[in-house]
PDBQT receptor file of N, H, CA, C and O in Angstrom, charges set to zero:
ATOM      1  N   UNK A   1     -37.795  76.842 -78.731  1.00  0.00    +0.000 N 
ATOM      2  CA  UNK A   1     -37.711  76.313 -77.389  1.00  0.00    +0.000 C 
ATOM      3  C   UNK A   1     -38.964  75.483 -77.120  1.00  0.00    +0.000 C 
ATOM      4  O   UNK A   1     -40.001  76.006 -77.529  1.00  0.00    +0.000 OA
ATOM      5  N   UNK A   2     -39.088  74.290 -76.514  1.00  0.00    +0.000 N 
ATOM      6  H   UNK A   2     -38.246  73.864 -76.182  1.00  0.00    +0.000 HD
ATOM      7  CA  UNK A   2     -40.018  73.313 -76.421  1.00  0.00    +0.000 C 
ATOM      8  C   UNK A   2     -40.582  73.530 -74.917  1.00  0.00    +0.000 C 
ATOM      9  O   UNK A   2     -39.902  73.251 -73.930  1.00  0.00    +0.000 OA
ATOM     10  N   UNK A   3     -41.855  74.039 -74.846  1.00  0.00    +0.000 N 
ATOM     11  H   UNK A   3     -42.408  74.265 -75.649  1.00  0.00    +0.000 HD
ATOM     12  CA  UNK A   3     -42.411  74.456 -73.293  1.00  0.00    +0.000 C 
ATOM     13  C   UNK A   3     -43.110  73.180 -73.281  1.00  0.00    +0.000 C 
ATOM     14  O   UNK A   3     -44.012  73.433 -72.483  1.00  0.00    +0.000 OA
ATOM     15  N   UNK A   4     -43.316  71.740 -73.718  1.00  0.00    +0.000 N 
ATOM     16  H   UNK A   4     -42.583  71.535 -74.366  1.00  0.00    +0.000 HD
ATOM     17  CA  UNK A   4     -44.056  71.110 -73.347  1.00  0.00    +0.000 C 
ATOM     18  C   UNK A   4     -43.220  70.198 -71.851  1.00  0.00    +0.000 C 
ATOM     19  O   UNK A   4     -42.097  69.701 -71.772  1.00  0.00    +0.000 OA
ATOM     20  N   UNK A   5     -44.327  70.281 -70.849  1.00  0.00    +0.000 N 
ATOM     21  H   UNK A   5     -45.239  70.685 -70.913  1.00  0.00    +0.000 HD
ATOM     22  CA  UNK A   5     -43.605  69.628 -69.374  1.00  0.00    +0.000 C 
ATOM     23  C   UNK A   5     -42.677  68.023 -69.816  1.00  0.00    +0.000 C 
ATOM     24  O   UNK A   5     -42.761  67.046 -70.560  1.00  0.00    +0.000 OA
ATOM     25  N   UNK A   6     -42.090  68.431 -69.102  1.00  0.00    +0.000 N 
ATOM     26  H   UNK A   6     -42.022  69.225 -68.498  1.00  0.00    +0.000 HD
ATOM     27  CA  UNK A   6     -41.251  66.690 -69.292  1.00  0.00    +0.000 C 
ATOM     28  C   UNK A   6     -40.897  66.154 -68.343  1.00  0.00    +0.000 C 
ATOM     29  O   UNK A   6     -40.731  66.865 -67.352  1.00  0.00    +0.000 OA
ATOM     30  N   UNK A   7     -40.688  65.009 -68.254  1.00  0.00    +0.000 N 
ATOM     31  H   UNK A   7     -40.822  64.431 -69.059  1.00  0.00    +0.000 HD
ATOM     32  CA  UNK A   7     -41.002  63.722 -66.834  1.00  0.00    +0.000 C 
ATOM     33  C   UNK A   7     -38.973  63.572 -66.962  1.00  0.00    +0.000 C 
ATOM     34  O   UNK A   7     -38.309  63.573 -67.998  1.00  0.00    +0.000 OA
ATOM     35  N   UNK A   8     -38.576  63.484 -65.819  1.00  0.00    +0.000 N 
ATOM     36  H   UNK A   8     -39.116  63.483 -64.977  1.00  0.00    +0.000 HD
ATOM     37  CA  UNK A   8     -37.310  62.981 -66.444  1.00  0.00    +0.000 C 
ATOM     38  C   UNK A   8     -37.503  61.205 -65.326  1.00  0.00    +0.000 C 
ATOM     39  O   UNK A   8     -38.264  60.934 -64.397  1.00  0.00    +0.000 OA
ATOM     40  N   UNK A   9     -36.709  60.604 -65.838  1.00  0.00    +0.000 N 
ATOM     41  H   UNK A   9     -36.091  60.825 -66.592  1.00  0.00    +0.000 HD
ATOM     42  CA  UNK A   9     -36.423  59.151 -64.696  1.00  0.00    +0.000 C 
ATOM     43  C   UNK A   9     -35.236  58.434 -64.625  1.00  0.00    +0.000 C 
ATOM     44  O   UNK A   9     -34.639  57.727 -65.436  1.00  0.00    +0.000 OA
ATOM     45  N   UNK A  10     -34.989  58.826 -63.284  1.00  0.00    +0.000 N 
ATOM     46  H   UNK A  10     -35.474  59.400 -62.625  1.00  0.00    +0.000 HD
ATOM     47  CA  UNK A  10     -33.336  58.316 -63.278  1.00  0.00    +0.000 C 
ATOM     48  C   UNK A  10     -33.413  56.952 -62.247  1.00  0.00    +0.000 C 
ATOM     49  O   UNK A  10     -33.892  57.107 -61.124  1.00  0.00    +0.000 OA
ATOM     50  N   UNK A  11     -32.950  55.694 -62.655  1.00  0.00    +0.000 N 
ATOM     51  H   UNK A  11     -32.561  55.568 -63.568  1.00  0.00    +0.000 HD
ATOM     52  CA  UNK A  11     -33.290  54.463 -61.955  1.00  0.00    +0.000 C 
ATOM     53  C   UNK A  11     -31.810  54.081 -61.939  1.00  0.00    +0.000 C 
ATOM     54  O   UNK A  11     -31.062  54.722 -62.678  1.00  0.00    +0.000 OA
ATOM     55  N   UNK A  12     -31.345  53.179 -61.232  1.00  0.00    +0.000 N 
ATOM     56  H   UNK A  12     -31.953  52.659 -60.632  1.00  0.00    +0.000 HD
ATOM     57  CA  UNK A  12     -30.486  52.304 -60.558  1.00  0.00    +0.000 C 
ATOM     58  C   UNK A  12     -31.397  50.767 -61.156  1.00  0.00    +0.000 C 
ATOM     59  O   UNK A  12     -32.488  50.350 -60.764  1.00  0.00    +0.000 OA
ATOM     60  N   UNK A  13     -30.553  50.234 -62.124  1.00  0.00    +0.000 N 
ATOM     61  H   UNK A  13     -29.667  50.573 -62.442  1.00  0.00    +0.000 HD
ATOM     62  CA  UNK A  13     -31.001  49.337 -62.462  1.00  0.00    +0.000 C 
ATOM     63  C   UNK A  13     -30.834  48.141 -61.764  1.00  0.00    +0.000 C 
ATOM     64  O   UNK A  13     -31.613  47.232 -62.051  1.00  0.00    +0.000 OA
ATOM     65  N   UNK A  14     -30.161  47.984 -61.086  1.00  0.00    +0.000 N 
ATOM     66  H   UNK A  14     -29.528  48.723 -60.853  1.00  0.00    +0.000 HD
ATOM     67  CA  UNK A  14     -29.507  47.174 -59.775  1.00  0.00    +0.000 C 
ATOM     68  C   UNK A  14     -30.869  47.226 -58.768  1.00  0.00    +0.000 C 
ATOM     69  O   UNK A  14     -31.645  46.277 -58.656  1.00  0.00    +0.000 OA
ATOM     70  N   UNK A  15     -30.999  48.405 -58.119  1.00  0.00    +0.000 N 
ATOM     71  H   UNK A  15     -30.369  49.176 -58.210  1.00  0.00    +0.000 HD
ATOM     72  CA  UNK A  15     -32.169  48.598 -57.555  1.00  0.00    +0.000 C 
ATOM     73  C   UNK A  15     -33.498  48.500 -57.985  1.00  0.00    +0.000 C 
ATOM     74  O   UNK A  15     -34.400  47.916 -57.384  1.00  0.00    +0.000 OA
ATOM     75  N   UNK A  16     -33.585  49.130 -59.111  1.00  0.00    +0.000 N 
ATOM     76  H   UNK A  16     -32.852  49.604 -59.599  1.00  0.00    +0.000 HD
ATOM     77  CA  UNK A  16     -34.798  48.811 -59.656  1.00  0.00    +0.000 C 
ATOM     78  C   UNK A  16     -35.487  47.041 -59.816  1.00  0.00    +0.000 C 
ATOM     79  O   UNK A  16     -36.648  46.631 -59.806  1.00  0.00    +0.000 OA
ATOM     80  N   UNK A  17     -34.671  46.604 -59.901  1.00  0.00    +0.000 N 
ATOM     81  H   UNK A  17     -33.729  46.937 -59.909  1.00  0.00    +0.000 HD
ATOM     82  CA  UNK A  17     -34.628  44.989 -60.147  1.00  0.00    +0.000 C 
ATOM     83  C   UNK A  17     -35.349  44.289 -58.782  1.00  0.00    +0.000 C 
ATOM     84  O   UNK A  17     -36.389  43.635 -58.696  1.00  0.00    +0.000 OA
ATOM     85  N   UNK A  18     -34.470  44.652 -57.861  1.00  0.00    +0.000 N 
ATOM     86  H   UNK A  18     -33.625  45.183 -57.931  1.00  0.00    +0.000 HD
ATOM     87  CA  UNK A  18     -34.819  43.902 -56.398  1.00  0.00    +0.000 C 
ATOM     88  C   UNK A  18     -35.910  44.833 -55.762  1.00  0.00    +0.000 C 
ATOM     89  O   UNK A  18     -36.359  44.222 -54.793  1.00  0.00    +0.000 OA
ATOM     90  N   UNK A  19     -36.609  46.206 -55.909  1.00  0.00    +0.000 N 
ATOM     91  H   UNK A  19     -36.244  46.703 -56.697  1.00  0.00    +0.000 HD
ATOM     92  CA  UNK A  19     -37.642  46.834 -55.282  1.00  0.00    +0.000 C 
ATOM     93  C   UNK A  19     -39.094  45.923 -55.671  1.00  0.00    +0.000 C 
ATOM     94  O   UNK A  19     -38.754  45.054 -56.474  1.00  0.00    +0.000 OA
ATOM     95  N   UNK A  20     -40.194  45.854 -55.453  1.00  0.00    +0.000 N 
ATOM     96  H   UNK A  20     -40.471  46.560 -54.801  1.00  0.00    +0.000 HD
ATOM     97  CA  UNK A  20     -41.198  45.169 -55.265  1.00  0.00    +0.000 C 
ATOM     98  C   UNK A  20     -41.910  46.507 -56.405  1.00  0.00    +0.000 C 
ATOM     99  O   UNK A  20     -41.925  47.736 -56.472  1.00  0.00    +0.000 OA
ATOM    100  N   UNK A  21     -42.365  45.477 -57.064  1.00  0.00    +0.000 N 
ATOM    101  H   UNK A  21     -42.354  44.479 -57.010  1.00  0.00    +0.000 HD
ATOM    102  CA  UNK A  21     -43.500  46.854 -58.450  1.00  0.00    +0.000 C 
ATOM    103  C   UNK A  21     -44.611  47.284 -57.846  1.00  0.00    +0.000 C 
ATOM    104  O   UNK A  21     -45.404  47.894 -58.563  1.00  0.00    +0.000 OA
ATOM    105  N   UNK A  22     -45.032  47.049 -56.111  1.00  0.00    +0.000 N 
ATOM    106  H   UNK A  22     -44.388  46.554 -55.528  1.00  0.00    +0.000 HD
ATOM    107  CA  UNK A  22     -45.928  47.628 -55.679  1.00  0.00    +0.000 C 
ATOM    108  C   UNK A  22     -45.517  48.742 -54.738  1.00  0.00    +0.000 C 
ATOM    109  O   UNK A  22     -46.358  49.146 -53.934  1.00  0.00    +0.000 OA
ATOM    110  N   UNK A  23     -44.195  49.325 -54.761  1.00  0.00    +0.000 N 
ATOM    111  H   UNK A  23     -43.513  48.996 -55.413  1.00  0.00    +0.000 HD
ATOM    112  CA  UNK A  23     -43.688  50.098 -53.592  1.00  0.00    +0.000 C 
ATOM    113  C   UNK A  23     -44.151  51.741 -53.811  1.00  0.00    +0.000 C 
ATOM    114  O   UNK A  23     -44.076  52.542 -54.743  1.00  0.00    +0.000 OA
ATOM    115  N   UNK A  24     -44.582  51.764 -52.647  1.00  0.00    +0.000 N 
ATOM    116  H   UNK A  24     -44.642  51.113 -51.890  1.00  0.00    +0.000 HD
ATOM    117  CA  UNK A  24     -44.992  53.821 -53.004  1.00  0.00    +0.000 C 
ATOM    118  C   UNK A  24     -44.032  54.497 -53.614  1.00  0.00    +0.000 C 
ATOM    119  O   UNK A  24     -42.892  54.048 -53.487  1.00  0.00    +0.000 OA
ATOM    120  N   UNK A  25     -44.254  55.872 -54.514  1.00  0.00    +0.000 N 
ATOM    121  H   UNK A  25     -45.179  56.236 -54.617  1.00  0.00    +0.000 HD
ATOM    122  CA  UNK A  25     -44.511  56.109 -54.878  1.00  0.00    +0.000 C 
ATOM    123  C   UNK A  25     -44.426  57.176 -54.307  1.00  0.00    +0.000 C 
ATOM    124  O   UNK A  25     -45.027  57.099 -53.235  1.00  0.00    +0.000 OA
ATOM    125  N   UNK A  26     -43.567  59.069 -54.616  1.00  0.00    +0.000 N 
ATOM    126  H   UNK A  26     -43.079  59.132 -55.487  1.00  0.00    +0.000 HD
ATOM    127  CA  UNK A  26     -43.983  60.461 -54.620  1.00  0.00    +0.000 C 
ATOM    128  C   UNK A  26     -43.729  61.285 -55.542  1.00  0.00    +0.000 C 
ATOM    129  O   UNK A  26     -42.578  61.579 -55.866  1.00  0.00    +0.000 OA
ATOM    130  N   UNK A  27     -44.636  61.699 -56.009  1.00  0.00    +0.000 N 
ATOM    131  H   UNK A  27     -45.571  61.460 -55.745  1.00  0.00    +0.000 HD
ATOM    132  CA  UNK A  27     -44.630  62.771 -57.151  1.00  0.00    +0.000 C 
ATOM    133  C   UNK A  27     -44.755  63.573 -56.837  1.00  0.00    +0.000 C 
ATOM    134  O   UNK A  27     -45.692  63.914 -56.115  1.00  0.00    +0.000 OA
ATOM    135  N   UNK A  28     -43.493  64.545 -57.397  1.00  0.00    +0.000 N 
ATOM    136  H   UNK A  28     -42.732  64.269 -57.984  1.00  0.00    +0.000 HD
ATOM    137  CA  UNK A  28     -43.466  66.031 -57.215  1.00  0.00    +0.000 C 
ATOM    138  C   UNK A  28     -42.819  66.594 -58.275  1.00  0.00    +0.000 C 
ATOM    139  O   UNK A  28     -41.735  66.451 -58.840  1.00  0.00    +0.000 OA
ATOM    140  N   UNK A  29     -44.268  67.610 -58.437  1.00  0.00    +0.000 N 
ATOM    141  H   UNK A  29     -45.149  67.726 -57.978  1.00  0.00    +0.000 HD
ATOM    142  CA  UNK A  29     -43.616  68.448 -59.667  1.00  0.00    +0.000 C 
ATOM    143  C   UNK A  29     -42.879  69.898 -59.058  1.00  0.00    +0.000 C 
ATOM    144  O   UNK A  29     -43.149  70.488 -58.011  1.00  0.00    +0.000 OA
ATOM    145  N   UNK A  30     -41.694  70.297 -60.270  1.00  0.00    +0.000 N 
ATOM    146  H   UNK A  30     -41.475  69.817 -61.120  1.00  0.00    +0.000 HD
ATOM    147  CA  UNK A  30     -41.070  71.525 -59.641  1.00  0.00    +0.000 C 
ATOM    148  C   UNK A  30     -40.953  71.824 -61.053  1.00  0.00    +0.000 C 
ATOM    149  O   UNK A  30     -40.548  71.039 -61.910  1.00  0.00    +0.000 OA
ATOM    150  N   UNK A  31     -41.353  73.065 -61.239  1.00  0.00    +0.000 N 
ATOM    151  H   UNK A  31     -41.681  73.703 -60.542  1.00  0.00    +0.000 HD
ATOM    152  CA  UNK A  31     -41.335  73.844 -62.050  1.00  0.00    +0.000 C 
ATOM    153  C   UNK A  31     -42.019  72.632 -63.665  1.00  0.00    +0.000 C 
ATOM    154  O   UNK A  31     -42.929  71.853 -63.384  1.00  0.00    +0.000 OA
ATOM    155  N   UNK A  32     -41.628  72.637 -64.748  1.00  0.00    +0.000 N 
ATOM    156  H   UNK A  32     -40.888  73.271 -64.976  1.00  0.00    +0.000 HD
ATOM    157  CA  UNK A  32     -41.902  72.103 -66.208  1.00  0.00    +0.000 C 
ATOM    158  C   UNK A  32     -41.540  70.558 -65.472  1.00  0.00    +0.000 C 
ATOM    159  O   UNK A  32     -42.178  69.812 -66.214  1.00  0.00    +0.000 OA
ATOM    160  N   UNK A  33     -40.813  69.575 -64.335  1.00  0.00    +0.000 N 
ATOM    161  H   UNK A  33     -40.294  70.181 -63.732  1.00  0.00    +0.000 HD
ATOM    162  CA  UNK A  33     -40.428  68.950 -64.179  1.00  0.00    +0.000 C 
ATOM    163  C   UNK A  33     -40.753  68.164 -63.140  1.00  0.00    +0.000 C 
ATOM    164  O   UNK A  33     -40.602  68.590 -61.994  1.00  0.00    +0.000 OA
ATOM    165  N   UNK A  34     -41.246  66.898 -63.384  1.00  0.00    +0.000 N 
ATOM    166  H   UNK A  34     -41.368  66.553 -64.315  1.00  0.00    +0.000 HD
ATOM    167  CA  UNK A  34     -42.061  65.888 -62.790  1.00  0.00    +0.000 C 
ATOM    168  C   UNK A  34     -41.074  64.686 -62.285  1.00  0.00    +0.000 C 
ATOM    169  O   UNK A  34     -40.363  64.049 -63.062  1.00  0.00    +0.000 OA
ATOM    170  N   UNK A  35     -41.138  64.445 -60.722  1.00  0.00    +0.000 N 
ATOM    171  H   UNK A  35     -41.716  64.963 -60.091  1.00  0.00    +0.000 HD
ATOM    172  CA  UNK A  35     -40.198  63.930 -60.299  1.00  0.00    +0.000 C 
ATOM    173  C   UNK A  35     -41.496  62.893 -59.521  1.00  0.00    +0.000 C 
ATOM    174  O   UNK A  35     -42.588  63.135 -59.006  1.00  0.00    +0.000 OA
ATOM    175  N   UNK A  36     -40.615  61.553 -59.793  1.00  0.00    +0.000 N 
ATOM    176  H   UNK A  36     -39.728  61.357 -60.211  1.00  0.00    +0.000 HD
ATOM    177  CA  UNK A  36     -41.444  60.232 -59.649  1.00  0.00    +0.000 C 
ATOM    178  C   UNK A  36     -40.635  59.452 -59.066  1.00  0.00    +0.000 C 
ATOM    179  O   UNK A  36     -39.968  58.630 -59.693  1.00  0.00    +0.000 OA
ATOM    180  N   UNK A  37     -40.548  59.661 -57.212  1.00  0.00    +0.000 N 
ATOM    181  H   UNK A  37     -41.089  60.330 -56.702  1.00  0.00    +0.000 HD
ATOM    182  CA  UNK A  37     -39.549  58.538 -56.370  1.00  0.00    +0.000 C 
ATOM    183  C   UNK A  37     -39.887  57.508 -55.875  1.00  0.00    +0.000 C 
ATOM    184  O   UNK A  37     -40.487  57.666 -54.812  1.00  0.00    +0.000 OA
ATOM    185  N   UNK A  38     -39.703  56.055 -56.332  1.00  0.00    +0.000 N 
ATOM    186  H   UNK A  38     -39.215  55.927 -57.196  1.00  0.00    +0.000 HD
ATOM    187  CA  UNK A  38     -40.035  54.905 -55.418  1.00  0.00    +0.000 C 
ATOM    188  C   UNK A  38     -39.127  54.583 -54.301  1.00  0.00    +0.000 C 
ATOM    189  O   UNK A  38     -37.897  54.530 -54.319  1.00  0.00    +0.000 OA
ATOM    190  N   UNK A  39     -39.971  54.370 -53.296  1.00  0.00    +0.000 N 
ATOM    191  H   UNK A  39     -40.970  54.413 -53.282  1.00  0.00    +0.000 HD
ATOM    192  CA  UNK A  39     -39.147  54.082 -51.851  1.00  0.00    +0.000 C 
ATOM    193  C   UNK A  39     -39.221  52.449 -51.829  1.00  0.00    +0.000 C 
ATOM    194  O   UNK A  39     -39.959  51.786 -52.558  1.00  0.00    +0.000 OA
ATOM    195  N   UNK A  40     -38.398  51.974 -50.945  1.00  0.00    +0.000 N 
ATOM    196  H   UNK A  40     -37.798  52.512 -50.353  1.00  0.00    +0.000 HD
ATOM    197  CA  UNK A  40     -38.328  50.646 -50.092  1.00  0.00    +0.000 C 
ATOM    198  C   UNK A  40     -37.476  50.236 -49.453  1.00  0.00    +0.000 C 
ATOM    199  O   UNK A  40     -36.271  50.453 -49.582  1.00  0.00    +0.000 OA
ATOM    200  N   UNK A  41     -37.937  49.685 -48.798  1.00  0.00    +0.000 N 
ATOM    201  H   UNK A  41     -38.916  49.509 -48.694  1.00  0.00    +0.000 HD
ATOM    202  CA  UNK A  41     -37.188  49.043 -47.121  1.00  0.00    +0.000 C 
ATOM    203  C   UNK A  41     -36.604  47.943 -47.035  1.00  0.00    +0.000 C 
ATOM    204  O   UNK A  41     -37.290  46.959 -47.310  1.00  0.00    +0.000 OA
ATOM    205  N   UNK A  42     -35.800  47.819 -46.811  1.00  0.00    +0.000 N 
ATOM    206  H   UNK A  42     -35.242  48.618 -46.588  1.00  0.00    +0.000 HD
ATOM    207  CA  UNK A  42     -34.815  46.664 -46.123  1.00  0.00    +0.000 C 
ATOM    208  C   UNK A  42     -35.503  45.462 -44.842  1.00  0.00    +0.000 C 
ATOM    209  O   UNK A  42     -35.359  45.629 -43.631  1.00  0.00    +0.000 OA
ATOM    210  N   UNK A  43     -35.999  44.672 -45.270  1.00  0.00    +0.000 N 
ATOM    211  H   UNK A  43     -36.115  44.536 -46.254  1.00  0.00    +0.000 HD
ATOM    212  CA  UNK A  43     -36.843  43.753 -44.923  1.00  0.00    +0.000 C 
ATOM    213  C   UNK A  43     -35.780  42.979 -43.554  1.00  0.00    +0.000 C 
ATOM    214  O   UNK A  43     -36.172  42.265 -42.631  1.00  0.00    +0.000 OA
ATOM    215  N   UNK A  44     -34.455  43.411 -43.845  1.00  0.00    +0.000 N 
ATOM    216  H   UNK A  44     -34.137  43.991 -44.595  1.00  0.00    +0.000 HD
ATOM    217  CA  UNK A  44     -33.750  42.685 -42.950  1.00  0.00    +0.000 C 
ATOM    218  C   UNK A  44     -32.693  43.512 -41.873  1.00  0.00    +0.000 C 
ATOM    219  O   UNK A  44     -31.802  42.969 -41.221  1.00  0.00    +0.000 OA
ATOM    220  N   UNK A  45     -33.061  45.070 -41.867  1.00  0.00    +0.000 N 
ATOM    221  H   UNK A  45     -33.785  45.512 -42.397  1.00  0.00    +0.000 HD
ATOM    222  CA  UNK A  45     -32.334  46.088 -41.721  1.00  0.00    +0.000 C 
ATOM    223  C   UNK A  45     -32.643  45.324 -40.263  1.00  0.00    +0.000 C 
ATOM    224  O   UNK A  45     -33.420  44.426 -39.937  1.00  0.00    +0.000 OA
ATOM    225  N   UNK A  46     -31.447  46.288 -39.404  1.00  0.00    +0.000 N 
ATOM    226  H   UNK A  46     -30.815  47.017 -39.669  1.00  0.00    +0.000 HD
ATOM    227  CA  UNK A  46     -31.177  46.136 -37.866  1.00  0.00    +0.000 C 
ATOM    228  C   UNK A  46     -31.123  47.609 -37.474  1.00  0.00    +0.000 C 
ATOM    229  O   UNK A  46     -31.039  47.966 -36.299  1.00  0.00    +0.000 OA
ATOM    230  N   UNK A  47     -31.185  48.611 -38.710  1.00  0.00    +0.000 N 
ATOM    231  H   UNK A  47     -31.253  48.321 -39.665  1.00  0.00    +0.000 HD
ATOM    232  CA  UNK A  47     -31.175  49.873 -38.188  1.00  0.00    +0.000 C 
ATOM    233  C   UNK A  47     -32.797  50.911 -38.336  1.00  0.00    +0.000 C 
ATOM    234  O   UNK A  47     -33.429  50.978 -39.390  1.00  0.00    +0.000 OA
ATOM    235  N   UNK A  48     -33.264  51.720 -36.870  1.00  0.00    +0.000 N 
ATOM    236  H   UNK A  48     -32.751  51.666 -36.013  1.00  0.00    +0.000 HD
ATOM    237  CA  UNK A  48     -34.070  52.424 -37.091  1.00  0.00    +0.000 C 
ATOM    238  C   UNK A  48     -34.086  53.499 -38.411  1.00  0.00    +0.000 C 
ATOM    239  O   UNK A  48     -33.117  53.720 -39.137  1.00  0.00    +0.000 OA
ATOM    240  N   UNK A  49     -35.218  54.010 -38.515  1.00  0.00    +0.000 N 
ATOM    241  H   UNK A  49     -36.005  53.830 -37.926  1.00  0.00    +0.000 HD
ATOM    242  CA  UNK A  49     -35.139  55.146 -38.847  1.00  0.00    +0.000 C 
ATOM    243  C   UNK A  49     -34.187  56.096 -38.318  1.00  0.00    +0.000 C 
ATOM    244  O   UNK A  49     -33.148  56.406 -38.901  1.00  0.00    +0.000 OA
ATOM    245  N   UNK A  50     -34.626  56.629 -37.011  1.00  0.00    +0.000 N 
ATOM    246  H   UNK A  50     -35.470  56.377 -36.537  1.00  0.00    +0.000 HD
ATOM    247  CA  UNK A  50     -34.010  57.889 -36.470  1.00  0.00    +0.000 C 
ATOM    248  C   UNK A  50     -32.681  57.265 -35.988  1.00  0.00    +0.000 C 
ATOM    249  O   UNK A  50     -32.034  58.166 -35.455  1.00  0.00    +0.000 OA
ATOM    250  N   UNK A  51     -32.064  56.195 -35.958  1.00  0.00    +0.000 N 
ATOM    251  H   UNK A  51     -32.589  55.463 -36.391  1.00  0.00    +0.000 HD
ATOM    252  CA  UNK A  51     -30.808  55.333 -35.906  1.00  0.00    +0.000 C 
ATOM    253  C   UNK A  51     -30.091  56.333 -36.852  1.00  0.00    +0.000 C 
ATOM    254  O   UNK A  51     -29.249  57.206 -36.644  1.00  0.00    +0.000 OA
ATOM    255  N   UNK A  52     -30.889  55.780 -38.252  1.00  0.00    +0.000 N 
ATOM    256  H   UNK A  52     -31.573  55.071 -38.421  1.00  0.00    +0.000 HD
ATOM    257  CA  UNK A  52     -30.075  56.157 -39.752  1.00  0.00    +0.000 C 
ATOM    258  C   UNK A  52     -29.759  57.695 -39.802  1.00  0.00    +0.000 C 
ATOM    259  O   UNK A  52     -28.604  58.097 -39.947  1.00  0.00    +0.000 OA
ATOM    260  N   UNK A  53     -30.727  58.454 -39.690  1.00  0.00    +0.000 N 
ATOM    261  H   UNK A  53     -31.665  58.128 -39.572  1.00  0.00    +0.000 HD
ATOM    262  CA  UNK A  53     -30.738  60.008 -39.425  1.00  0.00    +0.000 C 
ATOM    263  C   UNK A  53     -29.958  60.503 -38.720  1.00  0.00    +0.000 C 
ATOM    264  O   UNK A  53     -29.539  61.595 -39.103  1.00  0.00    +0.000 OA
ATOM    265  N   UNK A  54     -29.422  59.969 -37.431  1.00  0.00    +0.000 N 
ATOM    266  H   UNK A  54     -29.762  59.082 -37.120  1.00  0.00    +0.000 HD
ATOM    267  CA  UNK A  54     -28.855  60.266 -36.427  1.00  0.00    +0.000 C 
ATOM    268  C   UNK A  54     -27.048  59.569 -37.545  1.00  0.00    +0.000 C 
ATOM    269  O   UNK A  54     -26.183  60.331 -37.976  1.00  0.00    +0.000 OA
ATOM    270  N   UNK A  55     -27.044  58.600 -37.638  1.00  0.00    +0.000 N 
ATOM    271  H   UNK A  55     -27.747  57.981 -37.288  1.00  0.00    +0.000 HD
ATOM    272  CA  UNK A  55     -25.954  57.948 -38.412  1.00  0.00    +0.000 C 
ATOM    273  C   UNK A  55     -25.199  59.101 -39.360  1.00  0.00    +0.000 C 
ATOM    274  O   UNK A  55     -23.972  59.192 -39.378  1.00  0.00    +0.000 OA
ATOM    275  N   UNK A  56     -26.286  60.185 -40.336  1.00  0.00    +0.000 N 
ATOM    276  H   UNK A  56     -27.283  60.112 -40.321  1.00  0.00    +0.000 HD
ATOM    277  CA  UNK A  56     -25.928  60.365 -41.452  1.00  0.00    +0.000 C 
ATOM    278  C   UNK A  56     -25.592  62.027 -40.545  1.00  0.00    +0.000 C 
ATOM    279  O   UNK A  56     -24.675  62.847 -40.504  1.00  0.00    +0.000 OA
ATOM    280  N   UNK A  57     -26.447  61.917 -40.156  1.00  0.00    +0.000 N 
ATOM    281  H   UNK A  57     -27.192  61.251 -40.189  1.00  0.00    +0.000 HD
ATOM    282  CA  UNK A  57     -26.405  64.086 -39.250  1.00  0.00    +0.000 C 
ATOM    283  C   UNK A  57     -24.489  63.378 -39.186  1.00  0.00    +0.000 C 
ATOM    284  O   UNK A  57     -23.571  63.677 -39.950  1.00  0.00    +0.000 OA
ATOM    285  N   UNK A  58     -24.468  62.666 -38.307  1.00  0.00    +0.000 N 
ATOM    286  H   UNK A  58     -25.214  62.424 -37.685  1.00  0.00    +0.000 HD
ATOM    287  CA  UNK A  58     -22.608  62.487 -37.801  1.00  0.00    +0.000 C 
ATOM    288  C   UNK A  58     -22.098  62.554 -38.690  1.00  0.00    +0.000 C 
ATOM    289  O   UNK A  58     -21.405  63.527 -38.984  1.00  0.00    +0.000 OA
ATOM    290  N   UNK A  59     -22.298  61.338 -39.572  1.00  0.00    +0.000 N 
ATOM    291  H   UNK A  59     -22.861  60.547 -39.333  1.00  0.00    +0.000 HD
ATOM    292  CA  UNK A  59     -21.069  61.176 -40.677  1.00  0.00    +0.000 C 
ATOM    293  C   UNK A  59     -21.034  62.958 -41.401  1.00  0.00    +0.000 C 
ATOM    294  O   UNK A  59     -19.933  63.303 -41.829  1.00  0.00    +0.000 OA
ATOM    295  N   UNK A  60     -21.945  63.770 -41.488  1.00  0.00    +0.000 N 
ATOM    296  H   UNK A  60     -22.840  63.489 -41.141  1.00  0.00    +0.000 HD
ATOM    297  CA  UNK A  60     -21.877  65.069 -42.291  1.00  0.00    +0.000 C 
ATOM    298  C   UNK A  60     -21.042  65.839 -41.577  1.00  0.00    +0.000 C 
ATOM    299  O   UNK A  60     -19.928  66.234 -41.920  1.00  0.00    +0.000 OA
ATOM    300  N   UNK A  61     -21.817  66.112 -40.215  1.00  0.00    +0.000 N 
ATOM    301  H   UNK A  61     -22.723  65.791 -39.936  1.00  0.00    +0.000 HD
ATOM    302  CA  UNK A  61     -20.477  67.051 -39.433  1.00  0.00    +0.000 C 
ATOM    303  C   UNK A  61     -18.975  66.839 -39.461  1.00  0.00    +0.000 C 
ATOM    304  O   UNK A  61     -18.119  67.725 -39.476  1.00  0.00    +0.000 OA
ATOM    305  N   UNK A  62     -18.710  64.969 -39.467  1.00  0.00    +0.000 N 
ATOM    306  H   UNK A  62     -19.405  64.250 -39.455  1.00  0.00    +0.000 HD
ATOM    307  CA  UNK A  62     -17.590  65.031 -39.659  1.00  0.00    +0.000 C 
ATOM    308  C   UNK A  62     -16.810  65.402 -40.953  1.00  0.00    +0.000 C 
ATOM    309  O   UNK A  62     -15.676  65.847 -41.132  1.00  0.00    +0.000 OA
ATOM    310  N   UNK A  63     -17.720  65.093 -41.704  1.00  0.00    +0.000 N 
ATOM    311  H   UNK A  63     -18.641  64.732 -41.558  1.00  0.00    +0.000 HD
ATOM    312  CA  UNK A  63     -17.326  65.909 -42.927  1.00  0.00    +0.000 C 
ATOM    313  C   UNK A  63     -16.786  67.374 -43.310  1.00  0.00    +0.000 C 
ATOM    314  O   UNK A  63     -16.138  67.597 -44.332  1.00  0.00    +0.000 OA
ATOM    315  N   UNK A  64     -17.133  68.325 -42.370  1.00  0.00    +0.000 N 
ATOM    316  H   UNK A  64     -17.660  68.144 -41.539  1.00  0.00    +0.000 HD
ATOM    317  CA  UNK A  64     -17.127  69.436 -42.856  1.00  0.00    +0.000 C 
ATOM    318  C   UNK A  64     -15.232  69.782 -41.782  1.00  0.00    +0.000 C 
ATOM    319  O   UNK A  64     -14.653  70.864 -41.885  1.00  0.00    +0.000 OA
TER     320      UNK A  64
């Protein structure tokens, strides 16, 4: 069995393409496993934050 930690990286190559190579950045490790998320924003969005949050809470309830 191999205990050495391992990075995994799952990208959207679509996305990856159009994000900016300077965009933050959070690392979090959980357990042997190192998780490395780049964020970015929609330069042309019309929707808030707490817009979107509020958007997604609905669409879930209606879900259930």
């Amino acid at each position: 069995m191999n205990k050495e930690p391992h990075t995994m990286q799952v990208t959207d190559a679509a996305t990856a393409s159009r994000a900016p190579k300077n965009t933050p950045a959070m690392v979090k490790k959980i357990g042997k496993t190192t998780y490395k998320v780049h964020v970015h924003f929609s330069q042309t969005s019309t929707e808030t934050m707490s817009d979107k949050i509020k958007r997604m809470l609905k669409n879930e309830i209606q879900q259930m």
